[in-house]
N, C-alpha and C positions, 0 to 999 in steps of 0.2 A: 504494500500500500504506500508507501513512500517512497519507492521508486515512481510511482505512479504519480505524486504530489510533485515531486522532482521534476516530473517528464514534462508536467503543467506549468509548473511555472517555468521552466525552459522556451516552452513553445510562445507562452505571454510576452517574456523577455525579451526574445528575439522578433516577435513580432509588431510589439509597440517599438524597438528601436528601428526593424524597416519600414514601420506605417510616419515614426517622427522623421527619420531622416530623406524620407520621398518628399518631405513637402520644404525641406528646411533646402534655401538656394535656389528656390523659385520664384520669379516674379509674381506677383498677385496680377490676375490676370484683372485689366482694366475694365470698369463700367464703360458701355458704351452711350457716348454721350445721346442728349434730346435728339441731335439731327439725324449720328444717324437710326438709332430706333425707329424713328420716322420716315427713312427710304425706303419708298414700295407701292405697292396699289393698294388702297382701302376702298369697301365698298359702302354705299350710303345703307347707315342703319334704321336712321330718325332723323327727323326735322324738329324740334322744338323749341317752346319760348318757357324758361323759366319766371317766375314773376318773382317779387319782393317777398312773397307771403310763403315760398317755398314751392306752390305749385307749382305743377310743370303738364302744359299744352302741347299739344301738337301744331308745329306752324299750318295757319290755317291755308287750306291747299295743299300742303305738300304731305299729308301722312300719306304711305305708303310709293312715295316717289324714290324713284331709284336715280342713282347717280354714283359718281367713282372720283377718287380724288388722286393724282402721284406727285409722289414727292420724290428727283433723283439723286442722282450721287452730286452730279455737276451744278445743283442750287437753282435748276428750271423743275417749276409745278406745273398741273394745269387741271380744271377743274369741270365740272357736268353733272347738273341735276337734271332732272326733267318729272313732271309732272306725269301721271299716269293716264287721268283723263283728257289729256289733251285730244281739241279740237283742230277743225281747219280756221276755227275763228280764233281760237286762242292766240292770248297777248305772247310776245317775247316775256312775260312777266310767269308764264310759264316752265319757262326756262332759263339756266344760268349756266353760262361758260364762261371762261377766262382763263388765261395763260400765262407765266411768265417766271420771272426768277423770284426765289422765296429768299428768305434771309431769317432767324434762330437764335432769339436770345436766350441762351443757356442760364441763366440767371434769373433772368421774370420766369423763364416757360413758357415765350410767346415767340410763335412763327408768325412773321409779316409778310403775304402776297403783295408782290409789286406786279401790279398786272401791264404787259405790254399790250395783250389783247386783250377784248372783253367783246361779249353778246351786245350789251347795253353801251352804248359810244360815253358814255358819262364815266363809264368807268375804267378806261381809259387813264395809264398812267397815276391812276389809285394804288394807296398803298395801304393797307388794310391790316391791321395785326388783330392776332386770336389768342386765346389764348388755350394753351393744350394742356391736355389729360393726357397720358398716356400709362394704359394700365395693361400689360400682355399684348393681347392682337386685338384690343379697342383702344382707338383714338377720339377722342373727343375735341371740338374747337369751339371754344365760348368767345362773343361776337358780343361786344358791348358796344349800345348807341349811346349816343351823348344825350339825345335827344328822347331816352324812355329808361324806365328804372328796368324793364326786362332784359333779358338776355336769351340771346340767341342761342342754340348748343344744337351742332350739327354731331352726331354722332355714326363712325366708321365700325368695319371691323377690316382685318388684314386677308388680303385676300393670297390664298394660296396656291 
């Protein structure tokens, strides 16, 4: 029986010194920062407006609207909602696109689209910051107006 207690703790000894010295002289392998977590295609989750009181609506029009958002290595986005009911009469308000290079304050958590293109000619040369969520393979972007206590929160998931 004590060869046996022997045999044990031999096998412990030698096993915690090659489990400590596997990791002892490794670099810690780096978090990978906001941006690039955020390279890739997401696809549109929800449209929503949260309000002051906590609730949270669905943007009116756009539940069940599908759209895709990419974000690449080289700092060009470009964007696509689309309404599902859409008509031959329906507005461009139906719809949103836009394109151009983003930019990533690692700091706030805010990506800013600087749009070259846009659907809507107003938007145009708009620079627009969001601010992101990023939790797994959901991206979230909250979209605050100056001009309303709501907030916007367009919500993704990662598309595979």
């Amino acid at each position: 029986m004590k060869i046996v207690r022997v045999m044990v703790a031999v096998v412990v000894l030698i096993g915690s010194g090659f489990w400590a010295s596997s990791s002892v002289g490794k670099p810690a392998v780096p978090i990978p920062s906001l941006r690039e977590q955020m390279i890739g295609t997401w696809k549109l989750e929800a449209r929503v407006v949260k309000k002051p009181d906590g609730s949270v609506a669905p943007l009116p029009g756009w539940d069940s609207a599908v759209g895709y958002i990419t974000y690449d290595r080289t700092g060009f986005m470009s964007l696509q909602f689309m309404q599902l009911n859409r008509t031959k009469e329906s507005s461009t308000n139906s719809y949103v696109a836009y394109f151009g290079p983003y930019t990533v304050d690692e700091h706030t958590k805010t990506v800013t689209h600087h749009h070259t293109g846009d659907l809507n000619p107003d938007g145009v040369a708009a620079n627009q910051p969001r601010e992101v969520m990023l939790e797994g393979d959901k991206l979230s972007l909250y979209i605050r107006n100056a001009d309303s206590p709501n907030v916007s929160v367009n919500s993704f998931r990662r598309m595979k």
